[in-house]
C-alpha positions in Angstrom: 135.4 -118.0 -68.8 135.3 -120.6 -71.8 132.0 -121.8 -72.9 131.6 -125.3 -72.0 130.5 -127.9 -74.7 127.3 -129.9 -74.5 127.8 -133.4 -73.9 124.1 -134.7 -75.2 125.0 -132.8 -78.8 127.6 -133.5 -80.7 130.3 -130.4 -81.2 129.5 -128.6 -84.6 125.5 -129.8 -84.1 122.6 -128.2 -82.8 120.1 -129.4 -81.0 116.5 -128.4 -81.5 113.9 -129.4 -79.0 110.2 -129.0 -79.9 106.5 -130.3 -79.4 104.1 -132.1 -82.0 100.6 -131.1 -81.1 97.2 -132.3 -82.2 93.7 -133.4 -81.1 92.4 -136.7 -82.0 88.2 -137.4 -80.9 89.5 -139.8 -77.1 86.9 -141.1 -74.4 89.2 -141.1 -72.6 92.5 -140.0 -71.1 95.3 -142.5 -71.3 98.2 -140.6 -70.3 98.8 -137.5 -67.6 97.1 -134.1 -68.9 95.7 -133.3 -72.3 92.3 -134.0 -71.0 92.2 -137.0 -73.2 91.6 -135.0 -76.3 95.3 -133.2 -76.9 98.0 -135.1 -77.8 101.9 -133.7 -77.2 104.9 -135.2 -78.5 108.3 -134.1 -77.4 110.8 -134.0 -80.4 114.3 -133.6 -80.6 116.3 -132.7 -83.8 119.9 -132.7 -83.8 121.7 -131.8 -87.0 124.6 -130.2 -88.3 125.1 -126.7 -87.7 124.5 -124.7 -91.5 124.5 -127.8 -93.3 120.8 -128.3 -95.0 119.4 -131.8 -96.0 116.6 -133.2 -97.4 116.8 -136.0 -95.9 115.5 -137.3 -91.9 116.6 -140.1 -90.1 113.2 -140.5 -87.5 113.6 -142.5 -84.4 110.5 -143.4 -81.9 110.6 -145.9 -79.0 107.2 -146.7 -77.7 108.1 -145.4 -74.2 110.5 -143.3 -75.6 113.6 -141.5 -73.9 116.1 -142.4 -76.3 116.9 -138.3 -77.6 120.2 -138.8 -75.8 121.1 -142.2 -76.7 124.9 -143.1 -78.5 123.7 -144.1 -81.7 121.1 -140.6 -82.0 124.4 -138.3 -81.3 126.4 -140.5 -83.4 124.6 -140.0 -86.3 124.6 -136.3 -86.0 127.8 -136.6 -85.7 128.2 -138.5 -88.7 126.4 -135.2 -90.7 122.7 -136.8 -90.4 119.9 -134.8 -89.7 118.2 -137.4 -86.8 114.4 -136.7 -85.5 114.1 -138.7 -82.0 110.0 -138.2 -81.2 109.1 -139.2 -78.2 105.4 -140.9 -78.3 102.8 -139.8 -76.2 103.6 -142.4 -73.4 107.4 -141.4 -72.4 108.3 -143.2 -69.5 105.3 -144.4 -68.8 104.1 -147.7 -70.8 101.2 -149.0 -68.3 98.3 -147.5 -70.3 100.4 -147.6 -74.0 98.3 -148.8 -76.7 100.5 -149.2 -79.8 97.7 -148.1 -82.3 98.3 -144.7 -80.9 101.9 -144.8 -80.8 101.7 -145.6 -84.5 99.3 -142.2 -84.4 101.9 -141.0 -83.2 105.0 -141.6 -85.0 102.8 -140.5 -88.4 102.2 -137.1 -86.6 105.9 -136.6 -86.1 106.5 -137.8 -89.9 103.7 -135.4 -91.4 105.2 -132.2 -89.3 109.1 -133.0 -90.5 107.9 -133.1 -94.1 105.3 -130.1 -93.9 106.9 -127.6 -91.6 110.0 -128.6 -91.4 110.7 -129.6 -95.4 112.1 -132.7 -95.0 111.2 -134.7 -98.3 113.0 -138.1 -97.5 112.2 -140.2 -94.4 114.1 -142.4 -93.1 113.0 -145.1 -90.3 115.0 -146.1 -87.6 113.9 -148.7 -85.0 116.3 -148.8 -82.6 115.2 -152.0 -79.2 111.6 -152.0 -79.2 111.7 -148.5 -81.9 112.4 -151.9 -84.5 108.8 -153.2 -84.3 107.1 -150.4 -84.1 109.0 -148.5 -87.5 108.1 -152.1 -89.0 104.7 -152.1 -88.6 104.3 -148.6 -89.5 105.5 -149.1 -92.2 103.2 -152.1 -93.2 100.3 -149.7 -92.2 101.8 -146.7 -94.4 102.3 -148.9 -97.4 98.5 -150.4 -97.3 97.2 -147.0 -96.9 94.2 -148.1 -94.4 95.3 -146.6 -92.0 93.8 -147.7 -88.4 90.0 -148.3 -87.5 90.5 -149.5 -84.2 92.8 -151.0 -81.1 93.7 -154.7 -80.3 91.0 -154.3 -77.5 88.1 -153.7 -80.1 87.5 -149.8 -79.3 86.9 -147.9 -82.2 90.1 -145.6 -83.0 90.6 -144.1 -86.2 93.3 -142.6 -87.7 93.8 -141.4 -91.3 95.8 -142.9 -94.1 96.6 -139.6 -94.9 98.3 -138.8 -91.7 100.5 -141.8 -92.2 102.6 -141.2 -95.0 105.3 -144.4 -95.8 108.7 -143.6 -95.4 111.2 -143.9 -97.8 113.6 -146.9 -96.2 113.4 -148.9 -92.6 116.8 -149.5 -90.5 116.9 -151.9 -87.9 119.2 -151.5 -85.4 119.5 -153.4 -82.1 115.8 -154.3 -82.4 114.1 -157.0 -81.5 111.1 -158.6 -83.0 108.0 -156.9 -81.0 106.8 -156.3 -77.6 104.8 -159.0 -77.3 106.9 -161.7 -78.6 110.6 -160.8 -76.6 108.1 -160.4 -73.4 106.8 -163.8 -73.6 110.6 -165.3 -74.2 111.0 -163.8 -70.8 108.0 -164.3 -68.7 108.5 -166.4 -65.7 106.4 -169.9 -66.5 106.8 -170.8 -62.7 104.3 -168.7 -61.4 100.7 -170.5 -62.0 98.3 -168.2 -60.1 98.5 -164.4 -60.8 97.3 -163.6 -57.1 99.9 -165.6 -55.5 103.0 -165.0 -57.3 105.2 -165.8 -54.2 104.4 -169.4 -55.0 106.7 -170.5 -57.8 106.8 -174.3 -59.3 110.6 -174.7 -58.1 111.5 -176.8 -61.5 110.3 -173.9 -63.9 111.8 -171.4 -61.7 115.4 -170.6 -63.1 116.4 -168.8 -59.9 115.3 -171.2 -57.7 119.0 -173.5 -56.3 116.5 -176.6 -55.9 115.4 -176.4 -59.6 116.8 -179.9 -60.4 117.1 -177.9 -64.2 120.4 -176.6 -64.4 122.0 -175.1 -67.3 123.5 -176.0 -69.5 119.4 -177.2 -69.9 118.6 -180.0 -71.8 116.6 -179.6 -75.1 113.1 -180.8 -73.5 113.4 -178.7 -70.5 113.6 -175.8 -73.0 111.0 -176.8 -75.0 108.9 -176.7 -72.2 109.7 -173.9 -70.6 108.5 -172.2 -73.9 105.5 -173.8 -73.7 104.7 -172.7 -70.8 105.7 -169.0 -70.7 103.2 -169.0 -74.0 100.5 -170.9 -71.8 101.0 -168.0 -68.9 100.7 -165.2 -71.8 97.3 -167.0 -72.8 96.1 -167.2 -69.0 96.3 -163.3 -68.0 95.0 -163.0 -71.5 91.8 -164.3 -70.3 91.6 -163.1 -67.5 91.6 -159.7 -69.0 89.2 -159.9 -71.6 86.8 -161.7 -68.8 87.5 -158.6 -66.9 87.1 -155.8 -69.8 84.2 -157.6 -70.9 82.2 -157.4 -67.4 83.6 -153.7 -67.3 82.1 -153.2 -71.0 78.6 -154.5 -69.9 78.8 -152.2 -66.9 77.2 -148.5 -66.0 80.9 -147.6 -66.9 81.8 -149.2 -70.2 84.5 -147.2 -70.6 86.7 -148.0 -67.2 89.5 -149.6 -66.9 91.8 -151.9 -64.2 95.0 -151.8 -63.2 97.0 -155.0 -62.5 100.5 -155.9 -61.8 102.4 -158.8 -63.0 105.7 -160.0 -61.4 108.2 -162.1 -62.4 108.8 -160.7 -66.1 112.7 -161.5 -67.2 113.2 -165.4 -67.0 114.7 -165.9 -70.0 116.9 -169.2 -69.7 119.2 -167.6 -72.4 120.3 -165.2 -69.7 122.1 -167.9 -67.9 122.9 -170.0 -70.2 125.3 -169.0 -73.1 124.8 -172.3 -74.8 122.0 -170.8 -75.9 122.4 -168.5 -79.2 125.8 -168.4 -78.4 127.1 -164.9 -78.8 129.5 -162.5 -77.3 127.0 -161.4 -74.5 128.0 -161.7 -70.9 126.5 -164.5 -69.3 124.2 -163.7 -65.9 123.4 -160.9 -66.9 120.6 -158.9 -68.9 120.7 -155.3 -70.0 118.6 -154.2 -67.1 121.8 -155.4 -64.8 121.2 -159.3 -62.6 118.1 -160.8 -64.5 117.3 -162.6 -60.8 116.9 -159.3 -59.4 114.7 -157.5 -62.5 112.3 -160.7 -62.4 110.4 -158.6 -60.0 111.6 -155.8 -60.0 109.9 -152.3 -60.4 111.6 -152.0 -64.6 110.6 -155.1 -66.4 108.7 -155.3 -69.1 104.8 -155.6 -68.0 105.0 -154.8 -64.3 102.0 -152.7 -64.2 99.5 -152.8 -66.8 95.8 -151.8 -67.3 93.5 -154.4 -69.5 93.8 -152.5 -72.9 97.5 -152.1 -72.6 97.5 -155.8 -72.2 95.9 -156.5 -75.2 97.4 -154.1 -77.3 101.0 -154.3 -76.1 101.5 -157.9 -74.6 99.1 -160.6 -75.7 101.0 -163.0 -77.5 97.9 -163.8 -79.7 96.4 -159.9 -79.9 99.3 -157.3 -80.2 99.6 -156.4 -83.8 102.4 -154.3 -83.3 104.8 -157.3 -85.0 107.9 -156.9 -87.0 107.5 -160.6 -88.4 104.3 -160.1 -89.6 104.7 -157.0 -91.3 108.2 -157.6 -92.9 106.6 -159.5 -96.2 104.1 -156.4 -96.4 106.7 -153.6 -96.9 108.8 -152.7 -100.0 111.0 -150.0 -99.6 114.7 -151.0 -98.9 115.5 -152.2 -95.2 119.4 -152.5 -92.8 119.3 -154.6 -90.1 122.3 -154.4 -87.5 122.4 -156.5 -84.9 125.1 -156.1 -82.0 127.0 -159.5 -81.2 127.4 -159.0 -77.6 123.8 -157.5 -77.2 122.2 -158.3 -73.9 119.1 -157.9 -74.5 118.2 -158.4 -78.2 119.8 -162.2 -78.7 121.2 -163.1 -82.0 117.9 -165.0 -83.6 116.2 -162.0 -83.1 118.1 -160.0 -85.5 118.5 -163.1 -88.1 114.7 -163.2 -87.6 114.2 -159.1 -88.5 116.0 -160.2 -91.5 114.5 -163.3 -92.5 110.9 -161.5 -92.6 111.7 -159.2 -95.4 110.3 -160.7 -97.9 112.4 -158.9 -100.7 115.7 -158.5 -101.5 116.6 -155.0 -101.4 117.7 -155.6 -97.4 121.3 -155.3 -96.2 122.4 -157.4 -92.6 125.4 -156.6 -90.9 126.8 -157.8 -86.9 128.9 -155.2 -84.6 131.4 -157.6 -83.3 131.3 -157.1 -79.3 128.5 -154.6 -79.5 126.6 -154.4 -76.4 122.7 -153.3 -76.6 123.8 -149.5 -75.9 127.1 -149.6 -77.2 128.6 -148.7 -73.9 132.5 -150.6 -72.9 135.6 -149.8 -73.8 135.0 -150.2 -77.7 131.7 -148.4 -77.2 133.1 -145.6 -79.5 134.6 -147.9 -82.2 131.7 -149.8 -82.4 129.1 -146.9 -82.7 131.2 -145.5 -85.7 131.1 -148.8 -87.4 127.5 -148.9 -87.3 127.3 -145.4 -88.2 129.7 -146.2 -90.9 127.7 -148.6 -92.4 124.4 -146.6 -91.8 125.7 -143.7 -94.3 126.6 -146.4 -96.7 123.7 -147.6 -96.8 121.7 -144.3 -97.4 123.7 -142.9 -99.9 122.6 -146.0 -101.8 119.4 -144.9 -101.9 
């Protein structure tokens, strides 16, 4: 019988699946098992079969999944060795606190250069993966390392367990959790414990919303301002609620909380706005209308920490924009012209935030977010083209 080929690894690649373990001083547990004191992270290398390099391309998402995406195979393909290390939160970004993700993704660096030998790191931020290799980044380049979460609680983790990498890509990223979330949330809904009740002329989906597209420059403006003033709302709400909790027999607790109506971006339906090659109507989770409450948007369940860490327009710190002026190794940023769910000025704004000039932007013309269509190939060896270009500059 012939031996089938393995569609998640590229022919003439091997795939090596591993864990990242270590114990870090927790009150508490934040994610299923580990008993809140041992951390796993589920790794996947894939390189090319008897061809040794000192060099690592290291992807992490927050919630992770990504081993199997295009662009990871592609660059195997292309004869990169490619990390993708999953965080401790894969799947599952209700109780995520980006602090720890950042723990993380400094724990998968420090084993690829001391077990593994890799003396070159290279990070790649692929959606949300773009912020959070950003930040690092920031973080690794201060050498402070961390001394506690966006909530206040004392976390610690050592400078010396987050060593700076040696170049940031970019790719199909957009500017932070916190800020693309608040682009989307739904303004319309004004009480978080009715959220049937919509105000009909903020709600994008509703026919008798006299605001139509293409919309008029003030109805934009404040939409904006009020997707920013909902943000601030369940913001204080929460730290109300964490702060009774804190002064509680239980300091340590936590609450769980759902928010609806998360993907109301006007952009969505109207492709007057950023034009680009993206298909109108739709978002990359499929019919925008549809993912506004349903059980995938971004947010949907939450605990109060998570909030603040991960959402809160004025308390994540988990932002690309921020920490582009602090970093100074050399950064590509490619941006996907028909991406549906990073728009165009989030990839000029990636750019723009570097505050040196040793950066490098280039557009996939009809790119979608995950490169699928029919030029789904062309376009992923394009990027991958000018990804090698770019690190044999180095």
């Amino acid at each position: 019988m012939a031996a089938r080929s393995n569609p998640g690894t590229p022919r003439g690649c091997e795939r090596i699946a591993y864990a990242v373990g270590f114990q870090e001083n927790a009150t508490y547990s934040d994610v299923y098992g580990g008993g809140g004191a041992v951390v796993g992270l589920d790794c996947h290398l894939i390189r090319p079969i008897d061809q040794p390099c000192d060099s690592l391309i290291v992807f992490m998402h927050p919630v992770g999944g990504g081993m199997y995406l295009p662009m990871v195979r592609e660059l195997a393909r292309a004869g990169h060795h490619v990390l993708w290390a999953n965080s401790r939160y894969r799947g599952a970004d209700y109780a995520l606190i980006m602090e720890k993700v950042a723990c993380d993704l400094g724990e998968a660096i420090c084993d690829a250069r001391d077990r593994l030998g890799y003396t070159r790191i290279i990070l790649a931020g692929w959606s949300g993966g773009g912020s959070l290799s950003m930040w690092y980044q920031a973080l690794a380049e201060a050498g402070q390392g961390i001394a506690d979460t966006a909530a206040g609680d004392p976390y610690t983790v050592d400078a010396a367990r987050m060593p700076p990498a040696d170049a940031v890509m970019m790719l199909a990223a957009h500017v932070s959790r916190h800020r693309i979330f608040t682009e989307w949330i739904d303004p319309s809904i004004s009480d978080e414990t009715r959220p049937e009740m919509r105000n009909p002329e903020l709600n994008l989906y509703d026919p008798t919303n006299p605001n139509q597209p293409p919309y008029s420059a003030d109805f934009l403006c404040t939409f904006a301002e009020q997707q920013v003033a909902r943000n601030r709302r369940i913001t204080a709400w929460v730290r109300d609620k964490l702060n009774a909790i804190r002064t509680s027999e239980s300091p340590w607790g936590e609450f769980a909380f759902t928010v609806h109506g998360t993907m109301a971006d006007p952009r969505w339906l109207d492709p007057s706005i950023e034009p680009s090659d993206r298909k109108p109507g739709t978002c990359y989770l499929g019919d925008p209308r549809v993912v506004n409450d349903g059980p995938v948007g971004l947010a949907r369940f939450c605990t109060l920490r998570s909030w603040l860490s991960q959402w809160s327009i004025d308390d994540a710190r988990c932002d690309a924009i921020e920490a582009g002026g602090r970093i100074s190794v050399p950064v590509l940023v490619i941006g996907n012209t028909a991406d549906d769910a990073c728009t165009p000025s989030h990839t000029s704004r990636l750019f723009e935030a570097v505050g040196h000039d040793r950066k490098q932007l280039h557009m996939v013309k009809g790119a979608t977010h995950y490169y699928t269509g029919p030029d789904g190939a062309a376009h992923l060896r394009e990027a991958s083209g000018v990804i090698t270009e770019f690190l044999s500059a180095l």
